[in-house]
C-alpha positions as CSV (number, residue, x, y, z in Angstrom):
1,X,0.0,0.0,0.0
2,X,1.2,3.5,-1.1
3,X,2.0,5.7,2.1
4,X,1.2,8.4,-0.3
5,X,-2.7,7.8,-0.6
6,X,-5.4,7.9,2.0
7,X,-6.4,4.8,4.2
8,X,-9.8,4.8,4.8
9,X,-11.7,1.9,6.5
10,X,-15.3,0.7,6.5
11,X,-16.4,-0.5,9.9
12,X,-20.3,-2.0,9.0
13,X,-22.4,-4.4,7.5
14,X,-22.4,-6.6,4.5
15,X,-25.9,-8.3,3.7
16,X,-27.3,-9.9,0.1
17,X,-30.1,-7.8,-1.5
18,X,-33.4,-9.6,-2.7
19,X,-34.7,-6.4,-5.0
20,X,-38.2,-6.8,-6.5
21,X,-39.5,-4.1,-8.6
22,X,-43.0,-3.0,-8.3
23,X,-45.8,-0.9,-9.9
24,X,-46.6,0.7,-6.8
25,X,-45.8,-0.1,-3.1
26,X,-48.4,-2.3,-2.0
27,X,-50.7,-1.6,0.6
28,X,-51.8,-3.8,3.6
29,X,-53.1,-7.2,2.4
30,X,-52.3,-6.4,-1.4
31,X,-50.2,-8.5,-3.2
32,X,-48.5,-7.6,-6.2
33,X,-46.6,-9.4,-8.9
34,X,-43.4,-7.4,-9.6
35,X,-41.9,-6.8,-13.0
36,X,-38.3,-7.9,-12.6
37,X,-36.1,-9.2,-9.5
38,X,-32.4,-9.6,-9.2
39,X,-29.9,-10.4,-6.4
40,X,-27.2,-9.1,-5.5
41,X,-24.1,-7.9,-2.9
42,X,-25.7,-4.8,-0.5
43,X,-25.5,-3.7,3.2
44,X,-24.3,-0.2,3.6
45,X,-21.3,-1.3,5.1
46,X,-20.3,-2.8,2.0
47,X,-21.5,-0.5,-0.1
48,X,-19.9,2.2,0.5
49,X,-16.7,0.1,0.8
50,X,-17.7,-0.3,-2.8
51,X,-18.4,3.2,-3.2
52,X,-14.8,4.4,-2.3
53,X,-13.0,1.3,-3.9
54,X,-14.6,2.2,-7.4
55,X,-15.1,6.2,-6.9
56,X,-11.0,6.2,-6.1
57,X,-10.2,4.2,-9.9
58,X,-10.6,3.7,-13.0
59,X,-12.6,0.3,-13.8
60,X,-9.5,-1.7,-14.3
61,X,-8.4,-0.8,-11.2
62,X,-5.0,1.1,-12.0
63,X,-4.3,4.0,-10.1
64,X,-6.5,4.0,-6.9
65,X,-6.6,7.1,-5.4
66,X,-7.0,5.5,-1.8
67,X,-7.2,2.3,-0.2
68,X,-10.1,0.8,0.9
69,X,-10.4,-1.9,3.7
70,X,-13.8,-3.7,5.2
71,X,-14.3,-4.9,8.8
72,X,-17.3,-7.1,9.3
73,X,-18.6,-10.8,9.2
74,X,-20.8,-12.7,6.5
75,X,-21.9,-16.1,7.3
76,X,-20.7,-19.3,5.8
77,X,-23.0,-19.5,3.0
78,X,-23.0,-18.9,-0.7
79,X,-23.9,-15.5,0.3
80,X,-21.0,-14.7,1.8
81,X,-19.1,-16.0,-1.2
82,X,-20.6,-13.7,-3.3
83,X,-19.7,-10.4,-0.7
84,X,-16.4,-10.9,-0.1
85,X,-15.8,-12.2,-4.2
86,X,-17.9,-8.9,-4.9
87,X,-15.6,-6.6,-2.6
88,X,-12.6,-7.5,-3.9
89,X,-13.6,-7.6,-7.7
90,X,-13.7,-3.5,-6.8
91,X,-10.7,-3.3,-5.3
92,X,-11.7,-3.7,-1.5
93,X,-9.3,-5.0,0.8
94,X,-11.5,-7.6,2.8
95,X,-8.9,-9.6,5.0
96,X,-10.4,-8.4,8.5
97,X,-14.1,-9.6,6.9
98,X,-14.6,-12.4,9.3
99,X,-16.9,-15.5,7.8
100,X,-18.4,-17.4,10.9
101,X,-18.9,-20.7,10.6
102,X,-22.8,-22.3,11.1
103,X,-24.2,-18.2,10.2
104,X,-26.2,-17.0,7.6
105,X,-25.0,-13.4,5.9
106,X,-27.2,-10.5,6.1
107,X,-30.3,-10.0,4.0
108,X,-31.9,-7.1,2.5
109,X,-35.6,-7.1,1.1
110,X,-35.7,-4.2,-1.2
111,X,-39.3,-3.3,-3.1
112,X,-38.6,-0.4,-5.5
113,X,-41.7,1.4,-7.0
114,X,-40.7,1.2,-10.9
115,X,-42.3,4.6,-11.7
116,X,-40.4,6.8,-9.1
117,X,-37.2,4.5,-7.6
118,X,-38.2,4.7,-4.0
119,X,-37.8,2.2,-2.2
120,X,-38.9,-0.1,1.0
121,X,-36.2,-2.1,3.3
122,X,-36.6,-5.0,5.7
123,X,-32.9,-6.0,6.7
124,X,-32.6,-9.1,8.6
125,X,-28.7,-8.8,10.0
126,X,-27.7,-12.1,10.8
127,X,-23.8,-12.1,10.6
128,X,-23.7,-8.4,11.4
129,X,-25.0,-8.8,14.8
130,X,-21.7,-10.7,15.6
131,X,-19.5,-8.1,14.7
132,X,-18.6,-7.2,18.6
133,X,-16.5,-4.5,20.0
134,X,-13.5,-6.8,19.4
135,X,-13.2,-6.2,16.0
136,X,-12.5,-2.8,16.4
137,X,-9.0,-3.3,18.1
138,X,-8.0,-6.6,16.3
139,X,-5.0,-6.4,13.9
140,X,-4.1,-2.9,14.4
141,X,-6.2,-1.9,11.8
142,X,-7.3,1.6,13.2
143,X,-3.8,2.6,13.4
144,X,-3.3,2.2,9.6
145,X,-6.5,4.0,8.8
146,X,-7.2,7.6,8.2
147,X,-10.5,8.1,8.0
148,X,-12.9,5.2,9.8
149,X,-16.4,5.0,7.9
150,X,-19.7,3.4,10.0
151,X,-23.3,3.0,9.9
152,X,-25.8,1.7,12.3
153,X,-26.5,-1.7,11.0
154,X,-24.1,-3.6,13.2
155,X,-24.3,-3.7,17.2
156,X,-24.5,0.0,18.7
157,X,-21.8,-1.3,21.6
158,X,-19.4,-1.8,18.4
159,X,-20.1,1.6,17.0
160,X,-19.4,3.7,19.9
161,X,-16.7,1.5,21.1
162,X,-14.7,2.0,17.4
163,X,-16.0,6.1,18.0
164,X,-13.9,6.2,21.1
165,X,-10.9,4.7,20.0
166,X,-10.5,6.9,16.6
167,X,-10.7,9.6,19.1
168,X,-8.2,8.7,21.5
169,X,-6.2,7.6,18.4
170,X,-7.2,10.5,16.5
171,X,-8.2,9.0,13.5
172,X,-11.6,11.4,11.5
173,X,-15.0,9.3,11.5
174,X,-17.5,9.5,9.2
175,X,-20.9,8.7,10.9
176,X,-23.8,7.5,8.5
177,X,-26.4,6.9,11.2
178,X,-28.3,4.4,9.2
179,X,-31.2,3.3,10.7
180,X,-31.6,5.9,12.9
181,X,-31.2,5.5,16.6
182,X,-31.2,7.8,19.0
183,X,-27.5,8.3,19.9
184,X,-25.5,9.3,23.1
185,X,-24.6,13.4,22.9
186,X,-20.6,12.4,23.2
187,X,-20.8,10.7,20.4
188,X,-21.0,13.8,18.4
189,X,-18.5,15.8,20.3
190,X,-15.6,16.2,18.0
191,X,-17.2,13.8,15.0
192,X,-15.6,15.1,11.7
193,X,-18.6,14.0,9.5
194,X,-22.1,13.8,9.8
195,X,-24.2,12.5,6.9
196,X,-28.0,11.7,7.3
197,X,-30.9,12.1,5.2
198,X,-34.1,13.6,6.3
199,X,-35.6,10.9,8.3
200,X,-32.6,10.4,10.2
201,X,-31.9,14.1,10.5
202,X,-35.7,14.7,12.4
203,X,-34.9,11.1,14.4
204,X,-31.6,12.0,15.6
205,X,-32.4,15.7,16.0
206,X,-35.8,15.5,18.0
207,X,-38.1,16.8,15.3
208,X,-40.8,16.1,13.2
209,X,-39.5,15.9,9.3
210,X,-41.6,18.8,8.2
211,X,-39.1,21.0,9.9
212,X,-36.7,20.5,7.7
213,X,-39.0,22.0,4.2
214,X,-37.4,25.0,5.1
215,X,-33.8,26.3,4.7
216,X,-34.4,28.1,8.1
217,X,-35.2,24.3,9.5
218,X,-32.3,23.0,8.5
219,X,-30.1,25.9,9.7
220,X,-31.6,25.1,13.4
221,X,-31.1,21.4,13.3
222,X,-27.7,21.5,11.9
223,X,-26.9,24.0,14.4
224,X,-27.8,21.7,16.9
225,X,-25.7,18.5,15.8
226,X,-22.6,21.1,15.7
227,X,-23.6,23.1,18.7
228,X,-22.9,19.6,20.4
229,X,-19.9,19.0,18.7
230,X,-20.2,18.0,15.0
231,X,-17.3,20.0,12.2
232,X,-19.7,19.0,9.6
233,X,-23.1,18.3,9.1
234,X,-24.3,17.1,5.9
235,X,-28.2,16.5,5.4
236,X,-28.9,14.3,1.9
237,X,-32.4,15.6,0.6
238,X,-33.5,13.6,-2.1
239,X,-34.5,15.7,-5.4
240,X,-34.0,18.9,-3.1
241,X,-30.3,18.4,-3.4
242,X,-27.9,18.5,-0.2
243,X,-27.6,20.9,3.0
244,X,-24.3,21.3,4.5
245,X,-23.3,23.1,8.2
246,X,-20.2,23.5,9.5
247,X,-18.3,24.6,13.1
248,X,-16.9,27.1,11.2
249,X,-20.1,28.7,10.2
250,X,-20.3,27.9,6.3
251,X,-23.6,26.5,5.0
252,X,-25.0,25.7,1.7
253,X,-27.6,24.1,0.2
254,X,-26.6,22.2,-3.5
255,X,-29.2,21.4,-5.9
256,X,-30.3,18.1,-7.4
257,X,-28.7,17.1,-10.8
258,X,-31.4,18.3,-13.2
259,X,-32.8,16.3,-16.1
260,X,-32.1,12.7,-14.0
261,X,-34.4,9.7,-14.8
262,X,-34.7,8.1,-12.0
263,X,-35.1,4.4,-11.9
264,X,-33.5,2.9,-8.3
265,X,-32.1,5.1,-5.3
266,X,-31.1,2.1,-3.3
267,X,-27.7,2.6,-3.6
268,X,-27.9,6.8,-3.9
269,X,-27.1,7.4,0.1
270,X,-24.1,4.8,0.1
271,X,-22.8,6.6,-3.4
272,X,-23.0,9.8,-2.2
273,X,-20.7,9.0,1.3
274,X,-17.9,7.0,-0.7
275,X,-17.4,10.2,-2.9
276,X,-17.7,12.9,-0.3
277,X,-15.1,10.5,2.1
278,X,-12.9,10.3,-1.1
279,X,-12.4,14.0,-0.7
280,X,-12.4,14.2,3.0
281,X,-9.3,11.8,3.2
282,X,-7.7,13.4,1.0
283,X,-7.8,17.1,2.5
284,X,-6.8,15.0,5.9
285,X,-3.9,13.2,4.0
286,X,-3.0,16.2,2.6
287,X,-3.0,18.4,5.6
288,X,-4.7,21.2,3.5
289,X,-8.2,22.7,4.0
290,X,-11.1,20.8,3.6
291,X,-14.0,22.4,1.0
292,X,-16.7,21.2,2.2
293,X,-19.4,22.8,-0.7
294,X,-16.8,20.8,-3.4
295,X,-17.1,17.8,-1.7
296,X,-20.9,17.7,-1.5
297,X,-21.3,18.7,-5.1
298,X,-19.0,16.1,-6.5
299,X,-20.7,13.6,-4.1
300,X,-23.8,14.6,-5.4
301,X,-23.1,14.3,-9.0
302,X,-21.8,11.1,-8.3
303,X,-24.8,9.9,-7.0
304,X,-26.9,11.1,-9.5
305,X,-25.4,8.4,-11.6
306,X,-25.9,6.0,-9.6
307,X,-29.9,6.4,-9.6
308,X,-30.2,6.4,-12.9
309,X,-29.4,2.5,-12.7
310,X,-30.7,-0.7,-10.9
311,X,-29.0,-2.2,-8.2
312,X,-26.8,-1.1,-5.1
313,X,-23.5,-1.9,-5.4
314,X,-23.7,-2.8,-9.3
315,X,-24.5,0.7,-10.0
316,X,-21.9,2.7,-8.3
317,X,-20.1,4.4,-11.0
318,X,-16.3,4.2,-11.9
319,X,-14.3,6.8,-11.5
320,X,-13.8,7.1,-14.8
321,X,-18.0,7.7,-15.5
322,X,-17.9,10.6,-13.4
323,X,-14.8,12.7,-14.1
């Protein structure tokens, strides 16, 4: 590994997405027969491994402009096989991905309305609810990493344990808290990133969603992540585009890429951190100043790709499709 590129380290899940596309989301007791159906590798954890592996090269993989490790555990299933076969056809280092003997791998039920790409998601975690506050200190990794990426889909203990030790080792986190759960106050005092979407932004920040309509809504709830110690605060908005808040006092709100058929946004939220982390390690690599506002916008454009396809993982762009 060059010493010369960024280190940056997905702590999270890893599950196998069962997609099925739909007319329209069904309502209680309706069934519906769905139009297509595909499987493949998902979990935000992985995915936004996946994000930063194929975000940081070109597609045949020459060049990375980081590298990208995974902590987590898949079960010893075909499932499995087909994450850990999947994260390092993208150029993800998966050594500390722990497969556990007699478990099953994560699953993801996804049911996307055809007409307008939302979707619905039942995860059922299996493996990642074995992936214990030991893994974060085993093999040294968080020494070797410089910016430590996490989600919520694995066990909260591991989550604030690996927050703890990135501090006292001063290593930047990125937190994506996804699903939202109600998290304790330090665990925002001195986090370098925070990137939610609306749902999680009125969860996490004690208010109902509607608050956040208005530019002036978003101000106040940003202010009160980084009042508690947040540097930056980044709110995904769907076709509004993307808020951003930092300590230092800048704000912005970018707008959605115009003139995007949408087909799947499944994999939108996980796109959007691997690009924005790209250009956070870098700054902290660097030692130079971190623009925030560039960051979101390339983020954003990179996600914008990515809805336009179907899938999670599959439809992560190259770096190469978006520069």
């Amino acid at each position: 590994m060059s010493s010369q590129i960024p280190h940056i380290t997905i702590l999270g899940s890893l599950n196998t997405d069962l997609v099925a596309y739909v007319p329209h989301h069904p309502l209680p007791g309706e069934t519906l027969t769905a139009t297509s159906f595909l499987t493949s590798p998902g979990g935000k954890g992985s995915n936004q491994a996946v994000a930063c592996a194929k975000l940081s090269r070109p597609r045949d993989l020459s060049s990375p402009s980081a590298h990208v490790s995974m902590v987590g555990a898949v079960g010893s299933d075909s499932n499995g096989d087909l994450l850990l076969s999947n994260l390092a056809t993208h150029g993800v280092d998966s050594s500390l991905v722990t497969k556990l003997p007699n478990k099953k791998t994560g699953i993801a039920m996804i049911v996307v309305e055809a007409e307008t790409g939302q979707n619905r998601i039942i995860i059922s975690g299996e493996a990642n609810h074995q992936v214990g506050e030991e893994y974060v200190t085993q093999g040294g990794w968080l020494d070797k990493t410089d910016l430590l990426i996490m989600q919520l889909e694995i066990p909260m203990g591991t989550v604030l344990k690996a927050v703890e030790e990135a501090k006292r080792r001063g290593v930047d986190v990125l937190l994506n808290p996804a699903p939202a759960k109600i998290l304790p106050d330090g665990v925002y005092d001195g986090l370098r990133h925070l990137v939610v979407n609306e749902t999680e932004a009125a969860i996490l920040g004690g208010v109902e969603e509607k608050e956040l309509d208005t530019l002036e809504g978003l101000e106040r709830v940003g202010k009160g992540f980084v009042g508690k110690g947040v540097e930056n605060f980044i709110a995904t908005l769907g076709g509004r585009g993307v808020f951003y808040l930092t300590k230092g006092g800048r704000s912005g709100l970018i707008e959605a890429e115009k003139g995007v058929k949408v087909v799947d946004t499944t994999g939108a939220g996980d796109t959007f951190v691997g690009r924005y982390a790209l250009e956070a390690a870098r700054a902290r690599k660097e030692g130079g100043e971190f623009d925030v506002g560039g960051a979101v916008g390339r983020a954003n454009k990179a996600a914008a790709v990515t809805v336009t396809r179907e899938g999670a993982a599959r439809s992560i762009p190259w770096r190469d499709e978006v520069e």
